[in-house]
C-alpha positions in Angstrom: 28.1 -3.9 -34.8 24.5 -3.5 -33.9 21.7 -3.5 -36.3 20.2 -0.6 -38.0 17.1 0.7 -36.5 13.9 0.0 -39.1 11.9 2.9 -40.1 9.6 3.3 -37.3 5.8 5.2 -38.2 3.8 6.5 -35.8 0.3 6.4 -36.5 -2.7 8.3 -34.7 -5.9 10.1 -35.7 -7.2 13.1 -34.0 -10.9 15.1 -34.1 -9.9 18.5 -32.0 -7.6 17.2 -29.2 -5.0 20.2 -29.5 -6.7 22.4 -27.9 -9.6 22.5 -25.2 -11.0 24.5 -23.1 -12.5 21.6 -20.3 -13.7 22.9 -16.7 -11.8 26.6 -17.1 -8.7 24.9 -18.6 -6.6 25.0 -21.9 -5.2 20.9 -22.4 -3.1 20.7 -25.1 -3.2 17.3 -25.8 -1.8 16.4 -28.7 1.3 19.3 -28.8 2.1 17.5 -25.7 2.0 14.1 -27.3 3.8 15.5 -30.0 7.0 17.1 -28.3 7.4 13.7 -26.0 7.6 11.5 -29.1 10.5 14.7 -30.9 12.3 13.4 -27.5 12.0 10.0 -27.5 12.8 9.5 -31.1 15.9 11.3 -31.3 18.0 8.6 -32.1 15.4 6.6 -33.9 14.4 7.1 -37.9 10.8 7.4 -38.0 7.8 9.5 -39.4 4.3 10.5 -38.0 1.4 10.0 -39.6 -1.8 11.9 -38.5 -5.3 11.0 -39.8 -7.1 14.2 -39.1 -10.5 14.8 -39.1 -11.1 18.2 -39.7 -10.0 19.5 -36.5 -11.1 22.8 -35.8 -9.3 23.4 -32.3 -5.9 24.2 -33.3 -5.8 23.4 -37.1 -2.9 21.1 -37.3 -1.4 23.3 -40.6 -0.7 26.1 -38.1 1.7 24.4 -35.9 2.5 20.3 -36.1 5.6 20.6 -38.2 7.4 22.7 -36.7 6.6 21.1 -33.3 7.5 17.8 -34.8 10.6 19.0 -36.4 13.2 16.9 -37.5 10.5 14.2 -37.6 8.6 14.4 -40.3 5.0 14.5 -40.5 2.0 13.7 -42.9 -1.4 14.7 -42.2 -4.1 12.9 -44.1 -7.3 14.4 -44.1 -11.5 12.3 -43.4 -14.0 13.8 -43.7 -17.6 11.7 -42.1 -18.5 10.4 -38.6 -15.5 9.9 -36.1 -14.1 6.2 -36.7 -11.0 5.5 -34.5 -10.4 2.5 -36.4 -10.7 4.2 -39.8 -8.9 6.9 -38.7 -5.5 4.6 -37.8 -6.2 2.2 -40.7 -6.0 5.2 -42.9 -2.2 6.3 -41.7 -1.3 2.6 -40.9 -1.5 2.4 -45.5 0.3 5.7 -45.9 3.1 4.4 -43.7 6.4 3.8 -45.1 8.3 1.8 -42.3 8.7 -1.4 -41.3 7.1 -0.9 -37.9 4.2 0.5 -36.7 3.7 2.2 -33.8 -0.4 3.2 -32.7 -0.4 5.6 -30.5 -3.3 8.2 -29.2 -3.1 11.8 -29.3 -3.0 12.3 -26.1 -0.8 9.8 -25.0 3.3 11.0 -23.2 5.7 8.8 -24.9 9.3 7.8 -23.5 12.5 6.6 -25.5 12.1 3.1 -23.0 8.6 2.0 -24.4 9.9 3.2 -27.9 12.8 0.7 -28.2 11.3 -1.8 -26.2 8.2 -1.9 -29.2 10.8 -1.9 -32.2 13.0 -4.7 -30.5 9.7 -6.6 -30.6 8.4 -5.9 -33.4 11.9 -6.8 -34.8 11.9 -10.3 -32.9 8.3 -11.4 -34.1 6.4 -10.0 -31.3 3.6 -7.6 -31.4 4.3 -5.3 -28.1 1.0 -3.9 -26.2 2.6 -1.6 -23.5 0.1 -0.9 -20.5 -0.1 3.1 -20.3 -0.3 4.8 -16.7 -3.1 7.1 -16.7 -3.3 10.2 -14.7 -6.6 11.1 -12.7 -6.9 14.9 -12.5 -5.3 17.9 -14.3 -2.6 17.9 -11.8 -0.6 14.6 -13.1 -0.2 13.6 -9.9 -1.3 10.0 -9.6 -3.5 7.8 -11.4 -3.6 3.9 -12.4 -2.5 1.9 -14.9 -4.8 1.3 -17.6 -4.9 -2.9 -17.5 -7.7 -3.0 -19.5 -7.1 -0.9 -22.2 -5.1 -2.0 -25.6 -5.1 0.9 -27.9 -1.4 1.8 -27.9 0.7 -1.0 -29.6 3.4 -1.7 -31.6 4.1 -4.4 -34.4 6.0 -5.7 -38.0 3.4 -3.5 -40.6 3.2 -7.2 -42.6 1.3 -8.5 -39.5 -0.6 -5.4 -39.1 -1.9 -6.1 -42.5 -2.0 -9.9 -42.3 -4.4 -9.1 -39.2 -6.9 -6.9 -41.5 -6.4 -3.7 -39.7 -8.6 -2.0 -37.2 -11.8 -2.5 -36.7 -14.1 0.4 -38.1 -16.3 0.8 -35.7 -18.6 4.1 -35.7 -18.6 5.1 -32.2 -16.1 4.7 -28.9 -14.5 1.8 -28.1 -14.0 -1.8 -28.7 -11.7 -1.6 -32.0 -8.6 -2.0 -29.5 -10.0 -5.4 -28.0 -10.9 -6.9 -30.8 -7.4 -5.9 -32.6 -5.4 -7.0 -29.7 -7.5 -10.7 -29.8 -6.7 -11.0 -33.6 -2.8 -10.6 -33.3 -2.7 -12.7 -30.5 -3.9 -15.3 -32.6 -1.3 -14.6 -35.5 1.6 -14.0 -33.4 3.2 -14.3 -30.0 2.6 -10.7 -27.8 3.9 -8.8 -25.1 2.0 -7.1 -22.5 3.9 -5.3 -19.6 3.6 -2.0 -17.6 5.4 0.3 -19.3 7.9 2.5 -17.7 7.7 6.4 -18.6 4.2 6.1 -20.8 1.9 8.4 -19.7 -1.9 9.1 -20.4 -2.8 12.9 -20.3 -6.1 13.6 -18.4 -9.5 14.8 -19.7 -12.6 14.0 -19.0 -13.8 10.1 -18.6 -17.4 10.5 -19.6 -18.1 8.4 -22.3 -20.4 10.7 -23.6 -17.1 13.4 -23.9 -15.2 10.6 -25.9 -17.8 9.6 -28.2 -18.8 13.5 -29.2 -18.2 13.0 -32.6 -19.0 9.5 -32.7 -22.2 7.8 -33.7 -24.8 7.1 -30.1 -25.2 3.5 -31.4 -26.6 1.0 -29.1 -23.2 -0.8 -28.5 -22.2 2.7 -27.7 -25.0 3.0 -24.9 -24.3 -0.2 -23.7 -20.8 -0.4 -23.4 -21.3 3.6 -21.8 -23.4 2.0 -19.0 -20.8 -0.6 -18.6 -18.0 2.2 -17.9 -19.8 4.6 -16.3 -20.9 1.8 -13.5 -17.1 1.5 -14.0 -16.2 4.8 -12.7 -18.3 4.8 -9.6 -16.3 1.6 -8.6 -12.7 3.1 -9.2 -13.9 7.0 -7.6 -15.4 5.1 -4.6 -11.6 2.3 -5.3 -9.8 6.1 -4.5 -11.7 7.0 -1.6 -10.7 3.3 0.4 -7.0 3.5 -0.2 -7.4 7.4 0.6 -8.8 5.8 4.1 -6.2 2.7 4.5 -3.4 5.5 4.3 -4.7 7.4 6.8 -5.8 4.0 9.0 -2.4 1.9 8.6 1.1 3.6 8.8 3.1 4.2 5.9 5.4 1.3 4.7 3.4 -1.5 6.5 2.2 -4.4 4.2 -1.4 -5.1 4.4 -3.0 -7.7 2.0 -6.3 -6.6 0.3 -9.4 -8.5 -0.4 -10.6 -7.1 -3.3 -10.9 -9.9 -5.6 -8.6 -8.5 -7.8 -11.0 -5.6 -9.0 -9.5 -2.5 -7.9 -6.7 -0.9 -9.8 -4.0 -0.1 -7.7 -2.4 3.5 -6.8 1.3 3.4 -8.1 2.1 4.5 -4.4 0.8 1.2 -2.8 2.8 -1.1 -5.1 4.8 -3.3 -3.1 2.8 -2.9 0.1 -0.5 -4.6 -1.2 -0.8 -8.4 -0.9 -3.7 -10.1 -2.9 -5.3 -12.9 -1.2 -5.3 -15.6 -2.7 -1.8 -15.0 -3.3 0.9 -17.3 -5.7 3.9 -15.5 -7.1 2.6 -11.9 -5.8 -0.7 -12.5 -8.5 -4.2 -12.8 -7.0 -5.4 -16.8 -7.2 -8.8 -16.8 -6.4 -11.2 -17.1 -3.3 -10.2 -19.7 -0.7 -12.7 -22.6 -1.1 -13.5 -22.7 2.7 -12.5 -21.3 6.0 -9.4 -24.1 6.3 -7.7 -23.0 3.0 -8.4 -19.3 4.2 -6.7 -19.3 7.5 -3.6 -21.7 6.4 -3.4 -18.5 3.6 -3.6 -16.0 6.5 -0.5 -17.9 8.4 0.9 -18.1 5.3 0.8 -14.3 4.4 1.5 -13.1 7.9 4.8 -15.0 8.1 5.8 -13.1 5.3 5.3 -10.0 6.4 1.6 -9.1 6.0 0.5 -6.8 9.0 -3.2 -5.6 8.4 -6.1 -7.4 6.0 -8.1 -5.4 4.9 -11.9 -5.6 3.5 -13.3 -3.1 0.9 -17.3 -3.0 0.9 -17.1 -5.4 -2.5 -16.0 -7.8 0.0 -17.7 -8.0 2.9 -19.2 -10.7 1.9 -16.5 -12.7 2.9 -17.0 -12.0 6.8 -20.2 -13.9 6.3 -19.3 -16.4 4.8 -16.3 -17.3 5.9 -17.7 -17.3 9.6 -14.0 -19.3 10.6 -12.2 -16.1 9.5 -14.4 -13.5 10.6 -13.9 -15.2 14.2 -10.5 -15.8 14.3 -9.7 -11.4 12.9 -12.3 -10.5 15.4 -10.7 -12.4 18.2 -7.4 -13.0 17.3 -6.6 -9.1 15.4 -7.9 -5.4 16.6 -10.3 -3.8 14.4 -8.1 -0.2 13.6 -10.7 0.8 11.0 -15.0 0.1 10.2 -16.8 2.0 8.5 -19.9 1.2 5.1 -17.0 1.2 3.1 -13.7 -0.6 4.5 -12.7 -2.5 7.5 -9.0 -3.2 8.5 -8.1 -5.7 11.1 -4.4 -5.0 12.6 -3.1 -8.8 12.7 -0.4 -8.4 15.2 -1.8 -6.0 17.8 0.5 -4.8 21.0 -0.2 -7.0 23.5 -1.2 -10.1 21.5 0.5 -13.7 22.0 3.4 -14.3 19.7 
């Protein structure tokens, strides 16, 4: 006979994220949230715990519990500056079970990534799922969020043997500085999670931090993410290009250094270079190690390389290479911001 399921609370804190109007649309972020979790905790006991500060959108009184019906829901009300950290400490001590489950408001939550987190939190493990974030309104595509660890899932005794959340003042931080504290108490688990979904809105920091303090962290760390952004809208635009360039279902390895995030619709056709084990190992230390990994890669498969502009670099200063694509492989694509070398042209020796 299987065990009993613990008590499971689900913490968040939310300043107006029910209801916006953003670029002529209504989001409705956290009712969203809200009736995911009702569906993924059917068959799990568990309460939600809101730390609200003073939303004004879509005051939560008027409609959370009977959206959250069965589970039942507390709403605990802050008044001062936004504090994302305060904010989940503050539900995290009115929680009554035994696990503790962090989640934003306007995150999609699945059944999967809801027993997965218990069964860890259970064996000792504190569970840090990787959300999949979607890039416009539509939901269409987006990216997984690698570097992001707000959403996680632990025992509340190591919660509290951790000290909580950081209270930081303005956006950001609180989730890597939590996430480097438990891994020091306890062992923890960090995986792409399968059916946990990030609603979009906007990406500007300045949006995020609206009711946070402009602190000079703040300014920094918004410089930091803005530069960010450029990278990953210019990121969408190459692998709009290498779709269009090489034919669907074709592997191509990418030499990006590891620094774009990668559409869900690519997985399993992109090969890092470096490569070990399907992970990204580094730059080759001269032309030598760099064309034994090029046989290497092309005897499993690999059809096309392919050079974003972060990278071209490499066609300098690996003079060996660049010689060997250019006269060995067909250029099928050059441009300022990508080139893509066909290694196995028609026509070329075997």
């Amino acid at each position: 006979m299987s065990e009993p399921l613990p008590l499971l609370s689900v913490c968040t804190t939310i300043k107006n994220r029910s209801r916006l109007e953003v670029e002529g649309r209504e989001l409705l972020l956290f009712p969203r949230c809200v009736a995911s979790l009702r569906e993924a905790l059917k068959d799990v006991p568990s309460e939600l715990i809101v730390a609200d500060w003073g939303s004004e959108d879509w005051p939560l009184r008027e409609w959370l519990a009977e959206a959250s019906s069965p589970i039942p829901v507390r709403v605990i009300q802050i008044e001062g500056t936004f504090s994302r950290g305060k904010g989940l400490n503050a539900a995290a001590r009115a929680a009554r079970g035994e696990v503790l489950f962090f989640a934003d408001a306007d995150a999609l939550v699945s059944a999967r990534v809801v027993h997965e987190g218990i069964e860890h939190a259970r064996s000792g493990k504190a569970y840090f799922p990787i959300i999949f974030a979607y890039d416009s309104p539509e939901h269409c595509a987006g990216r997984w969020c690698e570097g992001g660890f707000g959403h996680c899932f632990m025992a509340k005794r190591a919660f509290e043997e951790a000290g909580g959340w950081p209270e930081y003042r303005s956006w950001g931080r609180e989730d890597k500085e939590l996430w480097r504290i438990i891994s020091e108490l306890q062992p923890v688990v960090r995986e792409k999670a399968a059916g946990f979904h990030h609603q979009w809105h906007p990406e500007d920091p300045g949006w995020k931090n609206r009711y946070g303090e402009q602190t000079p962290a703040f300014e920094e760390k918004r410089e930091k993410v803005l530069a960010t952004q450029a990278e990953v809208t210019a990121a969408r635009e190459v692998f709009a290009r290498i779709e269009d360039a090489i034919p669907g279902g074709a592997r191509y390895i990418l030499v990006d250094e590891d620094r774009f995030a990668k559409p869900a619709r690519a997985e399993g056709r992109i090969v890092p270079f470096l490569e070990r084990d399907g992970r990204y190992w580094g730059i080759p230390a001269n032309d030598a190690s760099a064309l034994a990994e090029l046989e290497r890669l092309e005897s499993k498969g690999a059809r096309y390389i392919v050079f974003p502009w972060i990278t071209f670099w490499w066609l300098d200063h690996f003079a060996g290479l660049a010689s060997h694509l250019r006269s060995r492989g067909e250029t099928v694509h050059e441009d300022d911001k990508l080139v893509i070398f066909d290694l196995a042209p028609e026509g070329s020796a075997p």
